[in-house]
C-alpha positions as CSV (number, residue, x, y, z in Angstrom):
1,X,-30.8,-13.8,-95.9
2,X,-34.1,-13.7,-94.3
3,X,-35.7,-10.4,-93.5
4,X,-35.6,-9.5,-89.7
5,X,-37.4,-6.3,-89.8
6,X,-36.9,-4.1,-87.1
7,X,-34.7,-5.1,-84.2
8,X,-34.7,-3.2,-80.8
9,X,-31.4,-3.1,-78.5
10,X,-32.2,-1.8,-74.9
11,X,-28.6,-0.1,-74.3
12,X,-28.2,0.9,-70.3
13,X,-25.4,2.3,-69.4
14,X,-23.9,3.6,-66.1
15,X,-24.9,7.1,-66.2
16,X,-27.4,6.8,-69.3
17,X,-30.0,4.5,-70.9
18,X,-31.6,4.0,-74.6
19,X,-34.3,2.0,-76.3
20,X,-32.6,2.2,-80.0
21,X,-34.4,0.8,-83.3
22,X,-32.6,-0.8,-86.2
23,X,-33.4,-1.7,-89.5
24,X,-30.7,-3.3,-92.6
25,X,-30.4,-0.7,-95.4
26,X,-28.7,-1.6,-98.4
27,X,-25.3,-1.1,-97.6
28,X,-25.9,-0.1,-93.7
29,X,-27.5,-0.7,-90.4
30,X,-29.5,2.4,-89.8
31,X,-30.3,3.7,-85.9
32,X,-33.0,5.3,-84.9
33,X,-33.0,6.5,-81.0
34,X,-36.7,5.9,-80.0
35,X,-35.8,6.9,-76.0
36,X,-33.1,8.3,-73.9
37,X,-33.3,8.8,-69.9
38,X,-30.6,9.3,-67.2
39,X,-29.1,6.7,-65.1
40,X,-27.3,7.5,-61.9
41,X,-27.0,5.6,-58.4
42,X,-29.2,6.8,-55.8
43,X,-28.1,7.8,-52.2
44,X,-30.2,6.0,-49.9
45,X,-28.8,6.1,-46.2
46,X,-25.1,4.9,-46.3
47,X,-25.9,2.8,-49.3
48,X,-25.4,3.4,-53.1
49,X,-28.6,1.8,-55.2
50,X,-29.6,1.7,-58.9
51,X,-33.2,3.0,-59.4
52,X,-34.5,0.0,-61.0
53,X,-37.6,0.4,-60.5
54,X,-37.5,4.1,-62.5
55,X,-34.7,2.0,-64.8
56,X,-37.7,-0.2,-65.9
57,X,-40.5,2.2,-66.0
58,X,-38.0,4.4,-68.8
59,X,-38.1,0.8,-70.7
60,X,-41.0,0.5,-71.2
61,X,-42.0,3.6,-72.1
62,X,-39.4,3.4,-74.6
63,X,-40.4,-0.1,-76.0
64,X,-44.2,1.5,-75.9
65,X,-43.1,4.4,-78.4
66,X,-40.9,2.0,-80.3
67,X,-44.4,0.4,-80.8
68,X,-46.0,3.3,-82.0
69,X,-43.4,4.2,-84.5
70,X,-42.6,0.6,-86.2
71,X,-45.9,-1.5,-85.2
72,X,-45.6,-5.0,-86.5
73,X,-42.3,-5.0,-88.3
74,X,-40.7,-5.0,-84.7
75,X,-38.9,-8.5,-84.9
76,X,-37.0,-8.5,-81.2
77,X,-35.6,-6.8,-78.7
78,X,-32.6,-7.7,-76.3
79,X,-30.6,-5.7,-73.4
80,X,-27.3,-5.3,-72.8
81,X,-25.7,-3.2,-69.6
82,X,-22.9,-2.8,-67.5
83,X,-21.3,-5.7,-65.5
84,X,-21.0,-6.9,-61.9
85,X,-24.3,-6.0,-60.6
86,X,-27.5,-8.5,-60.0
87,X,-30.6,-8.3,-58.2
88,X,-32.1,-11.1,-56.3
89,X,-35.4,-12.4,-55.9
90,X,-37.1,-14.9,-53.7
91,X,-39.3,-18.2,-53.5
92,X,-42.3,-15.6,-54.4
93,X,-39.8,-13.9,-57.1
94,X,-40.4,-10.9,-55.0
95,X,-36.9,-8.6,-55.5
96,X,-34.9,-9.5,-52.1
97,X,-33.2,-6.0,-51.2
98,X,-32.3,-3.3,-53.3
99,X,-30.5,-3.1,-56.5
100,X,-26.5,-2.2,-55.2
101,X,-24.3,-0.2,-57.0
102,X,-21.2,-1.1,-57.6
103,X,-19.6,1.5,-56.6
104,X,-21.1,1.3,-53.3
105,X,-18.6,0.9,-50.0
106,X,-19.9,-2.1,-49.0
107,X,-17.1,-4.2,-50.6
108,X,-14.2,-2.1,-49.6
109,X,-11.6,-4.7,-48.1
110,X,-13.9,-8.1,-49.1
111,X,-10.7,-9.4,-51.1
112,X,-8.7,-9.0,-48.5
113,X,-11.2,-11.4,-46.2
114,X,-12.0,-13.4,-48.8
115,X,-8.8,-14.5,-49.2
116,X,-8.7,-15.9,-46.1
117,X,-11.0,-18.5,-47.3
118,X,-9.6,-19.2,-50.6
119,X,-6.5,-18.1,-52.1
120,X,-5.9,-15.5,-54.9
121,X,-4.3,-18.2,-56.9
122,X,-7.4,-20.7,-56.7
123,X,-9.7,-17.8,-57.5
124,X,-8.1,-17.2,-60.7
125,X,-7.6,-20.8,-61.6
126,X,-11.4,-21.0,-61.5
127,X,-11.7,-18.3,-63.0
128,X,-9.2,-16.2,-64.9
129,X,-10.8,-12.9,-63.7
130,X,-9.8,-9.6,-62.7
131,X,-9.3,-9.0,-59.3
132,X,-11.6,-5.9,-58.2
133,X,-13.2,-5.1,-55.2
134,X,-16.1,-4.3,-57.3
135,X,-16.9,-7.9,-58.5
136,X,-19.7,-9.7,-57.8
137,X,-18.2,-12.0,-55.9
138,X,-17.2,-9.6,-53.0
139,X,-20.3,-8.2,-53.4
140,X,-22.0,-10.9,-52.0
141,X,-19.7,-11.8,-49.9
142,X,-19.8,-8.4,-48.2
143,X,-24.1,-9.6,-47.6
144,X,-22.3,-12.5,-45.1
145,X,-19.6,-10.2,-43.5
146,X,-22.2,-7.8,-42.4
147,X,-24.6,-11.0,-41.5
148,X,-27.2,-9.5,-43.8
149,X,-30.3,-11.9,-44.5
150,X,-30.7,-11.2,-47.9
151,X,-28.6,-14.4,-49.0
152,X,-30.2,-16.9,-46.9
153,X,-34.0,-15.2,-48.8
154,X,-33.4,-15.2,-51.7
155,X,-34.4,-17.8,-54.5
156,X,-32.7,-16.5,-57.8
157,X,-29.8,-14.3,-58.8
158,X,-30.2,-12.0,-61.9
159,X,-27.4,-9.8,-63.8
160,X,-29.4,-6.6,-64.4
161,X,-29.9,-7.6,-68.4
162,X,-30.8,-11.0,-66.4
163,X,-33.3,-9.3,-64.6
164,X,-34.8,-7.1,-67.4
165,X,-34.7,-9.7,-69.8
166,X,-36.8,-11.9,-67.1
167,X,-40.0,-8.5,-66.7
168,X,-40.3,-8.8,-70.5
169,X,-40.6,-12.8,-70.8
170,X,-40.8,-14.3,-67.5
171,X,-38.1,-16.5,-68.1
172,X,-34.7,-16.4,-65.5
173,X,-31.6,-17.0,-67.3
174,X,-27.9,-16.1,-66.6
175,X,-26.7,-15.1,-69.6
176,X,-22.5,-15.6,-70.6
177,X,-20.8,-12.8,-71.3
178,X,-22.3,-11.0,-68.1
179,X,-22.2,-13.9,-66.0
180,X,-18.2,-13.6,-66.4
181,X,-17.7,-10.8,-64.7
182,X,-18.9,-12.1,-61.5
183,X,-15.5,-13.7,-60.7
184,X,-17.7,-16.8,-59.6
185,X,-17.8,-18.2,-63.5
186,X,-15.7,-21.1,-64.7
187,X,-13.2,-19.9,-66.9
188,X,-13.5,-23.0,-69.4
189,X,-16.3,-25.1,-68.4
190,X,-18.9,-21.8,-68.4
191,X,-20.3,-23.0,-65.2
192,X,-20.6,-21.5,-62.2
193,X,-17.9,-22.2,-59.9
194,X,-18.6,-25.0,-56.6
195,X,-15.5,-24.5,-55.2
196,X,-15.6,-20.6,-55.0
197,X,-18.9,-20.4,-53.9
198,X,-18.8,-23.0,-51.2
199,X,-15.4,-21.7,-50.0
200,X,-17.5,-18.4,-49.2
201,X,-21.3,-20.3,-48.1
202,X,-22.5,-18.6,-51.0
203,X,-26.1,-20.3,-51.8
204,X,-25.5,-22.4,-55.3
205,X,-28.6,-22.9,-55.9
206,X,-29.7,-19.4,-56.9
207,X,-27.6,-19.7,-60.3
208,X,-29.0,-20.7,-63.6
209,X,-27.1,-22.4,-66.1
210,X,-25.6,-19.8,-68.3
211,X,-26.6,-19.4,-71.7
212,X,-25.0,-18.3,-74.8
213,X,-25.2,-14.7,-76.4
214,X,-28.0,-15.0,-79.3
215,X,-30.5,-17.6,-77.2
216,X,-33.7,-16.8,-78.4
217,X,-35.6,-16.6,-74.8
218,X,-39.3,-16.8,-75.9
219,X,-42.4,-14.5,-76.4
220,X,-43.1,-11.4,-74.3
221,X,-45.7,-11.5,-71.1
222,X,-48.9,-10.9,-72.0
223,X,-49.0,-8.4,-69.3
224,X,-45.8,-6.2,-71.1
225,X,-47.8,-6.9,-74.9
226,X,-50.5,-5.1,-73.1
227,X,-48.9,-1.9,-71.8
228,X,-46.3,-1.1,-75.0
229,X,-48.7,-2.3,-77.9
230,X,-45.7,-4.7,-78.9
231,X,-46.6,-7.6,-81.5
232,X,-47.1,-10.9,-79.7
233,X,-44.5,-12.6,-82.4
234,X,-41.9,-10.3,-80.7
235,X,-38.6,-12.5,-79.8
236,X,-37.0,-11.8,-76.8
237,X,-33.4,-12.4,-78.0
238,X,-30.2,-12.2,-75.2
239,X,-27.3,-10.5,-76.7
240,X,-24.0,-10.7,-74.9
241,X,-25.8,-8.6,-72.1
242,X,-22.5,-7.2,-71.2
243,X,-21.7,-3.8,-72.7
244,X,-18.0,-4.8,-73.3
245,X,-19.4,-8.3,-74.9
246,X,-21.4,-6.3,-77.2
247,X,-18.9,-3.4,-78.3
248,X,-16.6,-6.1,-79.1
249,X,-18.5,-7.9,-81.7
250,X,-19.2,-4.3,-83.7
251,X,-15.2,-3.9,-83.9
252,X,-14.8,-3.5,-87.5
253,X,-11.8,-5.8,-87.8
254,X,-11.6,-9.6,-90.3
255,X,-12.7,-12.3,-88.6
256,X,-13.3,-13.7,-85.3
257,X,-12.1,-15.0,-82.3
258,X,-8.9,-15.9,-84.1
259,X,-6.4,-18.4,-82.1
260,X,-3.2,-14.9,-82.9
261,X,-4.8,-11.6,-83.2
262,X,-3.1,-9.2,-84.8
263,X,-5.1,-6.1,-83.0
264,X,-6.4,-5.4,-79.8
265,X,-9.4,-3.1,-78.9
266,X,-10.2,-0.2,-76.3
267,X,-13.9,-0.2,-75.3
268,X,-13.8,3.8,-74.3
269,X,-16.5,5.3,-72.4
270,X,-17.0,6.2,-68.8
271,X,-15.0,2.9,-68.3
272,X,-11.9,1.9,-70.6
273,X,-11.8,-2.2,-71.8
274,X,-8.4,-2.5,-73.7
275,X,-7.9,-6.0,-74.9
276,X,-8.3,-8.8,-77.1
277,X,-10.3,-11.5,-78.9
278,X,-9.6,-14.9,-78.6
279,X,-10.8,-18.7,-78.4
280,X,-9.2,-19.5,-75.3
281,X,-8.5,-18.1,-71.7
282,X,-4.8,-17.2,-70.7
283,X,-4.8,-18.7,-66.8
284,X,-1.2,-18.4,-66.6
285,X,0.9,-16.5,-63.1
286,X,1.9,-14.0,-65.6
287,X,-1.9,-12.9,-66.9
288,X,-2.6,-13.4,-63.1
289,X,0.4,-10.9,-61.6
290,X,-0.4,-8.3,-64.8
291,X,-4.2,-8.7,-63.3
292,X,-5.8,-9.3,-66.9
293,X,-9.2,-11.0,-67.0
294,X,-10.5,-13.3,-69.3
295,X,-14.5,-12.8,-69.7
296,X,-16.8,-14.4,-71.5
297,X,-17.5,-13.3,-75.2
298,X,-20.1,-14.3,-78.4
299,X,-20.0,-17.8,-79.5
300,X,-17.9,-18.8,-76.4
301,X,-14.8,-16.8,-77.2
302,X,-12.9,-14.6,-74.4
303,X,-12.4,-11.2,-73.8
304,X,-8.1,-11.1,-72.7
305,X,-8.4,-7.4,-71.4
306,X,-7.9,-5.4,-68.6
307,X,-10.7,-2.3,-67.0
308,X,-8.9,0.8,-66.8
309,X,-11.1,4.0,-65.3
310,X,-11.4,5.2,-68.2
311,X,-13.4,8.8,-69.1
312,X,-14.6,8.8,-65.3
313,X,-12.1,11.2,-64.0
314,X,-13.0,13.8,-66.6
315,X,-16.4,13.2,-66.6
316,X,-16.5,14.2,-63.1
317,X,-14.0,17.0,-63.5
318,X,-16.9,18.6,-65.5
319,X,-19.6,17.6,-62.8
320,X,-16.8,19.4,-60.5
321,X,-16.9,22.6,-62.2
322,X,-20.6,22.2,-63.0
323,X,-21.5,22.9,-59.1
324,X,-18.9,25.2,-58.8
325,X,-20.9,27.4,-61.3
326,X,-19.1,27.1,-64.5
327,X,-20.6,24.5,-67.2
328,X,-18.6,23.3,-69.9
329,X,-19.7,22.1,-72.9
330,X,-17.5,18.7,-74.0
331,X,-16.4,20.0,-77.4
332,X,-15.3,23.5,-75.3
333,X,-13.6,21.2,-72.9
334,X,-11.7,19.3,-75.6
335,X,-10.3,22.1,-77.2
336,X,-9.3,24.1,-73.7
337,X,-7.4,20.9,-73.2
338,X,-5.5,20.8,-76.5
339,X,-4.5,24.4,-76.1
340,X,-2.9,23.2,-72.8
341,X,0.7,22.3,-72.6
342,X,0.9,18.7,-73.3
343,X,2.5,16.2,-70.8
344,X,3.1,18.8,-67.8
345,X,1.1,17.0,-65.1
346,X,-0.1,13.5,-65.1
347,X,-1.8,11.2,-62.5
348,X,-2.4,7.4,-61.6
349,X,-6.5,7.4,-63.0
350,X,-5.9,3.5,-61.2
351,X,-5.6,4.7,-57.5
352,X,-8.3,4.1,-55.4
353,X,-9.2,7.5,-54.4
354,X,-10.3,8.2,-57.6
355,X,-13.0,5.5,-58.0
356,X,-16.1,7.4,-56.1
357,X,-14.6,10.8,-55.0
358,X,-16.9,13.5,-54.0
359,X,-15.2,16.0,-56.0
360,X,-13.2,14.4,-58.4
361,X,-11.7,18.3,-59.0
362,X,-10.1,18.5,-55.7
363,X,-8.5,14.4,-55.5
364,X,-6.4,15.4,-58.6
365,X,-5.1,18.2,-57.4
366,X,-4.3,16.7,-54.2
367,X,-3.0,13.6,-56.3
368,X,-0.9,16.5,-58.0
369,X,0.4,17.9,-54.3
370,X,1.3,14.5,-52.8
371,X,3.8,13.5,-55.9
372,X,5.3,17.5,-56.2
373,X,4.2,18.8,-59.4
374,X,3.5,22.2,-60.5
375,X,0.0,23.6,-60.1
376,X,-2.3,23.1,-62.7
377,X,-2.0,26.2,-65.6
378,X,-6.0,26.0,-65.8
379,X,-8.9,23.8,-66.7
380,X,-7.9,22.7,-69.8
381,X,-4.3,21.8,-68.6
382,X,-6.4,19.7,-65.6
383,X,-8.3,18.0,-68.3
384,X,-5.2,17.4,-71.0
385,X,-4.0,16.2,-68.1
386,X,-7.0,13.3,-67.4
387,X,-6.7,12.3,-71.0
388,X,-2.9,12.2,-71.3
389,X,-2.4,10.1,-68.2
390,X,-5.8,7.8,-69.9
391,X,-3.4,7.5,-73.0
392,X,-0.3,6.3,-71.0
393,X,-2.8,3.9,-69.2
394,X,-3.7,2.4,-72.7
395,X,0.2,2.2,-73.7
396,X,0.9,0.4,-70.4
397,X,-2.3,-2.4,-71.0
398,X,-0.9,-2.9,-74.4
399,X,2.8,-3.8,-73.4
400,X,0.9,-6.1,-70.7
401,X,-1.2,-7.8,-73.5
402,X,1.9,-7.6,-75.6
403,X,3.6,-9.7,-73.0
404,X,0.9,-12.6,-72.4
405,X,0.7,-13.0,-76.0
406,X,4.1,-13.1,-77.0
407,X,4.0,-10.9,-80.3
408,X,3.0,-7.2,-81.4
409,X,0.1,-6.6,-82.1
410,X,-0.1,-3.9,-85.0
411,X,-3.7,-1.8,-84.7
412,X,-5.8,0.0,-81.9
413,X,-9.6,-0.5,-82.7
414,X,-11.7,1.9,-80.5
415,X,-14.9,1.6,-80.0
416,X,-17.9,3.6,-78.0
417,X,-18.5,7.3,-76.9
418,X,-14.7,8.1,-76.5
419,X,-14.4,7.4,-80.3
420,X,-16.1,11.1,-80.7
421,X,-12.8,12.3,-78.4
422,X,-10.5,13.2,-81.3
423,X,-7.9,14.6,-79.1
424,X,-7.9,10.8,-76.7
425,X,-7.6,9.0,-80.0
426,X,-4.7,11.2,-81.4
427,X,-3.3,10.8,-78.2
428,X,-3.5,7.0,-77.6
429,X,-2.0,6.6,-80.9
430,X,1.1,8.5,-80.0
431,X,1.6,7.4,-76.5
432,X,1.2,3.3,-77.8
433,X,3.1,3.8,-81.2
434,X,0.1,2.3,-83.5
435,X,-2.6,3.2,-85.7
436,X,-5.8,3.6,-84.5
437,X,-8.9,2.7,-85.8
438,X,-12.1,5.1,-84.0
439,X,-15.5,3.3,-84.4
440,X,-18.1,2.6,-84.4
441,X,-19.1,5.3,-81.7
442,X,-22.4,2.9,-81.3
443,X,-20.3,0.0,-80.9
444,X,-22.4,-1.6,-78.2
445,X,-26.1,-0.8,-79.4
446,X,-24.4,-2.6,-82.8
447,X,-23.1,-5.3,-81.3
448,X,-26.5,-6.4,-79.6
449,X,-28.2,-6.1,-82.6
450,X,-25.9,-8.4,-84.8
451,X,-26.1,-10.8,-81.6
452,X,-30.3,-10.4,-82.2
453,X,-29.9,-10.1,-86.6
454,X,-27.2,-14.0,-86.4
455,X,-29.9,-15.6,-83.9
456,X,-32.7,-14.1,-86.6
457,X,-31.0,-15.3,-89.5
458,X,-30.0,-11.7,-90.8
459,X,-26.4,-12.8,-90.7
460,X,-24.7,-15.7,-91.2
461,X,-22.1,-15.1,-88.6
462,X,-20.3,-12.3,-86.3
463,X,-17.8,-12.4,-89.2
464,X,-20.5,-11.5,-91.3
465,X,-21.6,-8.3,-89.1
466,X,-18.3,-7.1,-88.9
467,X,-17.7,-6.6,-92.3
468,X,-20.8,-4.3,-92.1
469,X,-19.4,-2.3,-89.6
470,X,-16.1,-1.8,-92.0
471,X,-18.7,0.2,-94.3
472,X,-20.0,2.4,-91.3
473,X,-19.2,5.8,-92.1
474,X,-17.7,6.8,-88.7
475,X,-14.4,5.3,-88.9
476,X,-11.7,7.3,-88.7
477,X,-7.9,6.3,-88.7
478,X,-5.0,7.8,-86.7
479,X,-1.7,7.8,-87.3
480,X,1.1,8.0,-85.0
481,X,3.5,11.0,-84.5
482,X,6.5,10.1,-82.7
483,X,7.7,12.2,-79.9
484,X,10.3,10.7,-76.9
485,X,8.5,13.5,-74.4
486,X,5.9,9.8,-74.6
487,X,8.7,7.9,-72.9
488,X,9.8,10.2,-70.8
489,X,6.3,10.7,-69.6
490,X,5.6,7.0,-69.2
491,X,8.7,6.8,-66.7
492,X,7.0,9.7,-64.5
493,X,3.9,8.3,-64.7
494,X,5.6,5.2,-62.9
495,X,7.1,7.3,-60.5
496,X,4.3,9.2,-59.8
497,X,2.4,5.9,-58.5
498,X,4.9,4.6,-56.7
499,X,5.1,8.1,-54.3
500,X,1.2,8.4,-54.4
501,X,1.4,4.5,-52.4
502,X,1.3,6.6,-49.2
503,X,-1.6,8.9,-50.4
């Protein structure tokens, strides 16, 4: 194998960024954290924006001390972030607008109209995507509801990695994996979809052709060699640019992309991504009804899985009690919520008015109110409560996967910061009935950088990687305990959502 020296992954995530180093030990890939800033959305009137202008200045200071530290031995660099949001630029490749959040209110009720130009079905013919009013494709529709100009301006559409990938090199790709989450992506041609986008008078021509994860996208601007020191035989390498894309390819299972799967995966951080690898989409009514989406994945393989809210709730549970005075540490968190009684209150994490609460805190207990359950005991029974109902949300996705596939599936790989959540893995292991496998907890920074070390030469193959990552010393296996309070609980879980319709 030829040497690929240091490799750099830019990992950005929703609420946090990082400009990590890695370099191929004998029997490991070895991490360094050169740089890590905050992320968060920015209030700016009645909109919800990403800083990307302070996202960017954090990179490159990050890729400037990576410099310093590894000088010439620096081989490339590629990004990876979350999904669904873009910038635009126009003629002058001047940014058009702002950089929108997802989670911004502009989209609330865009399926609903968009329908009424195309129908549910034909969307996920085209596509074989989720439907979520956070999707690209309602986010730009949303521009021609509210008869914004921005549309008819602008020149180009970037994914953020897009975007970022475009300041280092001055080349304007759309790369795969993140290009199918718009909900605007062919699901088996990889191109962009005509008939969704003229449905809606959404502008074709601002699309690029999308590329595959490991396209080597050229040298860095003279301009960005300058400012960080970088070597100009730096490769700008695109990973699969979507988190989830990335994570994927560091799960330490055999193989790859295999046509019957014997596991499944949960991508666990602030969002959950439970589902599978495989080399085709499922388009039928039934993925369509369960509302699964196939995305895009390495070497044109698909992502069957379904977004679940994941960590969010009790992430802000904490920011909750953070302004209410009191500031718990995660570990003390954990173990206030393992002392709790287990399964005594749960709640629907899926409803909408726990997507962008102002205090997350005070929508669960009201979630707790509306379907008549007991109060709270404490904190930790409000967060064993978060991570129980998460756990019931996993067991639910994997009878749905179960059911589109047609067979068991037999192990629970889980990947990313909720790996370091003993308690959630214990859990999701009991709730679903199945070992689980926990790590890597840097699943996505590792993923980008196989993507970077096959497109280098480093590795033969994403095979290849992963049986690296089945040496990483993080993994951890669970067990199952059985317990029928599990079934019981899943049964109230379903009637709890069907009273909290109304809420």
């Amino acid at each position: 194998m030829a040497d690929s020296g240091v490799v750099i992954a830019v990992d950005l995530g929703a609420s946090s960024g990082r400009v990590i180093a890695a370099e191929m030990k004998s029997d490991r890939i070895q991490l360094t954290d050169v740089h890590r800033f905050e992320n968060a959305p920015v209030h700016i009137g009645s909109r919800l924006h990403w800083s990307l202008h302070g996202l960017w200045q954090q990179i490159e200071q990050g890729i400037n001390q990576a410099a310093k530290e590894y000088g010439d031995r620096i081989a490339s660099i590629g990004v990876d972030t979350w999904g669904v949001d873009y910038v635009l630029l126009d003629r002058n490749k001047d940014l058009v607008g702002p950089g929108f959040c997802y989670r911004d209110a502009r989209t609330n009720g865009m399926m609903k109209r968009v329908f009424e130009s195309i129908s549910q079905a034909d969307i996920f013919e085209q596509t074989g995507v989720q439907f979520m009013e956070i999707n690209t494709l309602y986010q730009l529709y949303s521009m021609r509801a509210e008869n914004s100009p921005l549309l008819d301006v602008a020149e180009h559409f970037l994914m953020i990695p897009d975007f970022i990938h475009w300041l280092l090199t001055g080349q304007m790709v759309n790369e795969y994996t993140n290009a199918s989450t718009t909900q605007m992506l062919h699901a088996t041609n990889g191109q962009w979809s005509s008939k969704i986008l003229d449905a809606l008078n959404i502008p074709k021509h601002i699309f690029k052709t999308p590329v595959q994860p490991g396209t080597q996208l050229g040298k860095l601007r003279s301009s960005i060699r300058t400012r960080t020191g970088l070597d100009q035989r730096v490769q700008v390498i695109a990973p699969a640019t979507h988190d989830t894309g990335s994570a994927v390819i560091a799960v330490p299972a055999d193989g790859f992309a295999s046509s019957k799967p014997n596991w499944c995966y949960i991508s666990s951080g602030t969002w959950s991504l439970m589902g599978v690898e495989l080399a085709d989409p499922i388009l039928s009514d039934a993925c369509r009804q369960l509302n699964f989406t196939n995305e895009g994945g390495a070497n044109g393989s698909v992502r069957l899985l379904k977004n679940i809210a994941g960590l969010w709730p009790f992430q802000q549970c904490r920011a909750s009690w953070q302004r209410m005075g009191t500031n718990y540490e995660w570990s003390r968190l954990a173990a206030m919520a393992d002392r709790a009684k287990p399964l005594k209150n749960l709640i629907d994490l899926e409803h909408p008015k726990f997507v962008a609460p102002d205090n997350m805190l005070e929508s669960i207990l009201g979630f707790l109110r509306h379907t008549d359950q007991a109060p709270p005991a404490d904190d930790g029974a409000i967060a064993r409560a978060t991570l129980e109902s998460l756990a019931l949300r996993y067991r639910l996705c994997l009878a749905g996967l179960e059911q589109l596939l047609g067979y068991r599936l037999e192990t629970i790989h889980i990947v990313g910061g909720g790996v370091q959540n003993a308690l959630l893995c214990q859990m999701t292991a009991d709730a679903c009935q199945r070992p689980v496998v926990a790590g890597p907890v840097e699943a996505t920074a590792l993923g980008n950088i196989i993507s970077q070390m096959v497109s280098l030469g480093r590795f033969a193959s994403i095979a290849e990687g992963r049986r690296w990552m089945r040496s990483m010393s993080d993994i951890v296996q669970y067990e199952p305990k059985y317990s029928d309070d599990w079934d019981k609980a899943a049964e109230r879980l379903k009637s709890y959502s069907s009273m909290a319709q109304s809420w």
